[in-house]
Structures are given as structure tokens and as C-alpha cells.
C-alpha positions as CSV (number, residue, x, y, z in Angstrom):
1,X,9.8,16.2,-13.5
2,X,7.9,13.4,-15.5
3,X,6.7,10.4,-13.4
4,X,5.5,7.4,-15.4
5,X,2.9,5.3,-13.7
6,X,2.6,1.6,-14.9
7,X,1.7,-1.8,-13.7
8,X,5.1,-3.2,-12.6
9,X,6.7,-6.8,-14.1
10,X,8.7,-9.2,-13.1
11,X,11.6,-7.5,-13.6
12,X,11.2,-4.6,-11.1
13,X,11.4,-6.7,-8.2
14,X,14.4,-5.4,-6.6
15,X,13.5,-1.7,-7.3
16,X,10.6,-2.3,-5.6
17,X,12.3,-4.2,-2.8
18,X,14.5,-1.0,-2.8
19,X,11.6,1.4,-2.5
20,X,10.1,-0.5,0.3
21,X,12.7,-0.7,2.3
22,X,13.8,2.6,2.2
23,X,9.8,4.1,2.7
24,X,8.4,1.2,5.5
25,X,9.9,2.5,8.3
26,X,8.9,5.9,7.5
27,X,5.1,4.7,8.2
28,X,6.6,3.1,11.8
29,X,5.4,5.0,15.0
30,X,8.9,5.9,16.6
31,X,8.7,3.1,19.2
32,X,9.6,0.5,16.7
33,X,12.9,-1.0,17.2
34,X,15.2,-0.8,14.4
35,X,15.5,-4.9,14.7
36,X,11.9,-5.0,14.3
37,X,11.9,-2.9,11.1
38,X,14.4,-5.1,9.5
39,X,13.1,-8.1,10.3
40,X,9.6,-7.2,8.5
41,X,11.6,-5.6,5.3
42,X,13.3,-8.9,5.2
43,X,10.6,-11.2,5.6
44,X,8.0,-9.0,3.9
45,X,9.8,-6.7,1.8
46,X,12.8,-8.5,0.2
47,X,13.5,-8.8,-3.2
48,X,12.3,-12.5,-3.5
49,X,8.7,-11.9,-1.8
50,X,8.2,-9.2,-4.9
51,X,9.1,-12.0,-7.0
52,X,6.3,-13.4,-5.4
53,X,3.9,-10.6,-5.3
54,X,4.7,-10.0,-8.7
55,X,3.8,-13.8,-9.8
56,X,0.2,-13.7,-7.7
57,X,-2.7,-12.8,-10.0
58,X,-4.4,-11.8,-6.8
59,X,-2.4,-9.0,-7.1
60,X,-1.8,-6.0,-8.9
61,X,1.4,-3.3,-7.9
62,X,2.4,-0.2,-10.2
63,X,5.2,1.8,-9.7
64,X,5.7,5.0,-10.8
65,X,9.0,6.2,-12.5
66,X,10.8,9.4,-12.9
67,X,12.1,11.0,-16.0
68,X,15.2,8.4,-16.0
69,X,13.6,5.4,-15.0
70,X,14.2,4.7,-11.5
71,X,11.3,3.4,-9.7
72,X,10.2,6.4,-7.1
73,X,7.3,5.0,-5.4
74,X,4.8,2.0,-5.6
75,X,2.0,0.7,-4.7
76,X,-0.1,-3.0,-3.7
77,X,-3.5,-4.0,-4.2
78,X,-4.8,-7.1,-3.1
79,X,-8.0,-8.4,-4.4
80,X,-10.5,-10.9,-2.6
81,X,-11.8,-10.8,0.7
82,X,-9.4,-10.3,3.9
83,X,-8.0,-13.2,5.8
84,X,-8.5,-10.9,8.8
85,X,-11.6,-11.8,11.0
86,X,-11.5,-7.8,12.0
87,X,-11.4,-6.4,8.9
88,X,-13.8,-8.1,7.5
89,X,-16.1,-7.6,10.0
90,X,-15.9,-3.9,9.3
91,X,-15.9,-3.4,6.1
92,X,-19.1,-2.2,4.2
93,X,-18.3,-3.1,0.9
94,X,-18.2,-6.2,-1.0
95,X,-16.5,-7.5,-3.4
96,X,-13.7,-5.2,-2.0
97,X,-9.7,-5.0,-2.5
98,X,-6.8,-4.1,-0.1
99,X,-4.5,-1.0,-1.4
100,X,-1.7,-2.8,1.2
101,X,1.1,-0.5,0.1
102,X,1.5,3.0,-0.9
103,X,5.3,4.5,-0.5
104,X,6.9,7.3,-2.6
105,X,10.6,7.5,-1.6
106,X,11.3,11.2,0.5
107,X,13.0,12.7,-1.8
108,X,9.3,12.7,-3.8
109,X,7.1,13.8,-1.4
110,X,4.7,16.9,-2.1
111,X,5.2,16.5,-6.2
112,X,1.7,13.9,-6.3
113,X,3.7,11.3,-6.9
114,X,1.7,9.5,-4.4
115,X,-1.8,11.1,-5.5
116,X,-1.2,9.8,-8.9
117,X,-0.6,6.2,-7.7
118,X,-3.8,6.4,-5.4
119,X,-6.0,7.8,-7.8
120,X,-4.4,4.6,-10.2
121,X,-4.8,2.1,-7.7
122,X,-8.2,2.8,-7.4
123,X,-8.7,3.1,-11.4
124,X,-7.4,-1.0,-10.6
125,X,-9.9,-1.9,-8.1
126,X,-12.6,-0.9,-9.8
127,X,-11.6,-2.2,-13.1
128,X,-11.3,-5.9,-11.4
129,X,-14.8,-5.4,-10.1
130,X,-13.8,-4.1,-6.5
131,X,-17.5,-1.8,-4.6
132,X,-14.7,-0.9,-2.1
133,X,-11.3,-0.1,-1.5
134,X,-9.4,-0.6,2.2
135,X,-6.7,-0.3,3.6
136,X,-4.6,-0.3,7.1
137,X,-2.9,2.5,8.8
138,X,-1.1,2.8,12.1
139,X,-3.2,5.0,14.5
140,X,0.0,6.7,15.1
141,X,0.5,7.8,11.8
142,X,-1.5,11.1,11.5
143,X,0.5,12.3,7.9
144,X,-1.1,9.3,6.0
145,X,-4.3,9.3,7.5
146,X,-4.8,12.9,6.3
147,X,-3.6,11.4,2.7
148,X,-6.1,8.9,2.9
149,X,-9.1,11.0,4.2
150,X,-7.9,13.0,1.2
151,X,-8.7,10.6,-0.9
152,X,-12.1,9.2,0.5
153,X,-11.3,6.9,2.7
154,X,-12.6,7.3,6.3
155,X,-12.0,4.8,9.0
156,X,-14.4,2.1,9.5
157,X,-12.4,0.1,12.9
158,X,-9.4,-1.1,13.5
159,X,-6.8,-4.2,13.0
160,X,-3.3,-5.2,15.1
161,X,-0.5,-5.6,12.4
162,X,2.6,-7.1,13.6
163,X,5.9,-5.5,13.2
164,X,9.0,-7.9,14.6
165,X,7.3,-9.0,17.8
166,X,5.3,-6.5,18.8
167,X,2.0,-5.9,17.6
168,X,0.5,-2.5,16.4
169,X,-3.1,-0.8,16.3
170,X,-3.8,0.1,13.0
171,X,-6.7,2.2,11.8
172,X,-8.8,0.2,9.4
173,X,-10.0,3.0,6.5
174,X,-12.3,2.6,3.5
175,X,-14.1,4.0,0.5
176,X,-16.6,3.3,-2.1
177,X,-14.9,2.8,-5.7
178,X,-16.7,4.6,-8.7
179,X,-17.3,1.6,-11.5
180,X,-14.9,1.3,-13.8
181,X,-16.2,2.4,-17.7
């Protein structure tokens, strides 16, 4: 299969808003509530916060696209310093950027679909001046934390993310970006 990679537009919101809430509660440990999981795909994930995500030039997503043009998978980088006192007390590497999403639908997995968008996302970082990438991951969630360590990234402490009304433990991770050039 051929999967496109590109910077996504304003006009992909609601493909991405599909693709996110299909994949985020995939990355859930199995003790969130399926109230809880809705609630953050619908005041994180929805259509209209992509609009918004899409306008920020803090920002940068890609999605990548199979053969037909159907968005398959995506991914968020933030740029700028965190607004979280823990994270940035952790992190090693400044100026630094946040790859905050990275979902390929199931039907995808295993085809490096989601290889393709790291190794993108990265290209990004570094191309906007980024030393460092990093990221959060739910301690829980040992198949993405091998993905990550697969790609660099090792852990460097951790964050609470909240999901509905409960909060999580999430495994702050990060690497070193090569300069872009």
C-alpha cells in the first residue's frame, strides 16, 4: 500500500477528529471508563478543536494517507516550552517540542505507518529549531513505550494527565533531535 505523509490543512479537520477518536482509547489503560474516554475525545479531540489545532502556528500535525486518500494515522507536535511544572523540570533539552499525538488507525498497525510519521515529526522539530523532542505516555502502556524507546526516546520522569476525572501517571520520555540541514 502507498501511505502519503504530509503536513495536514484546514480542511482535514474532521478526518483527523475521526482518527483520534477511533485510536485514543486504544492508548487508555483498561480502567478508564468509557464516559471518561468520551468526554476527552469530545473536549480534546472533536472536529472543532482540530480547527483549532490546525489554526495554531505553535503547532504543526501531518497525517499520513493511504493509496485513496483517507487519512490513516496522524500526528501533533507542539513547539515552545511546556506549561507543565513537571515536565519541564525534567526535561534536558532546550528549546524542545512536544510530539503530543501519534495514532495510526488498527487496521494499519505493523505496515510503518507510524515509523514514518515519527521519523517526520522529528524531521519537524528539528527543522523549527527544536535540541529535543518529548512526549507523554501512560505507564500502563507498555506497546508504545517499546515504540518510543525504538525511536530514541527514553524516559526522563513522569506527568499525571487527566482523562474524564481521574488522573493518570504518565511516563515522561525524550530524545535529542539531530539538526535539521
Amino acid at each position: 500500500m502507498t501511505v502519503t505523509i504530509r503536513p495536514a490543512a484546514a480542511g482535514d479537520a474532521a478526518a483527523l477528529a475521526a482518527v483520534a477518536a477511533a485510536t485514543f482509547p486504544l492508548a487508555c489503560p483498561p480502567h478508564t471508563t468509557e464516559e471518561a474516554k468520551a468526554a476527552f475525545i469530545a473536549s480534546v479531540l472533536s472536529e472543532q478543536r482540530f480547527v483549532e489545532y490546525l489554526a495554531d502556528a505553535s503547532r504543526r500535525l501531518l497525517v499520513a494517507e493511504d493509496s485513496d486518500g483517507s487519512a490513516i494515522g496522524y500526528t501533533m507536535v507542539n513547539l515552545g516550552e511546556p506549561a507543565d511544572d513537571d515536565v519541564r523540570a525534567c526535561l534536558r533539552a532546550r528549546p524542545t517540542a512536544e510530539l503530543s499525538k501519534c495514532y495510526v488507525l488498527p487496521g494499519h498497525h505493523g505496515e510503518g505507518v507510524a515509523g514514518r510519521l515519527m521519523a517526520e515529526s522529528l524531521r519537524v522539530g528539528a527543522e523549527v529549531g527544536a535540541q529535543g523532542m518529548w512526549l507523554g505516555v501512560n505507564e500502563e502502556n507498555g506497546r508504545a513505550q517499546r515504540f518510543y524507546g525504538k525511536h530514541g526516546f527514553e524516559r526522563v520522569g513522569s506527568k499525571r494527565f487527566l482523562v474524564g476525572d481521574r488522573y493518570e501517571d504518565d511516563w515522561v520520555m525524550e530524545r535529542a533531535l539531530t539538526p535539521a540541514g
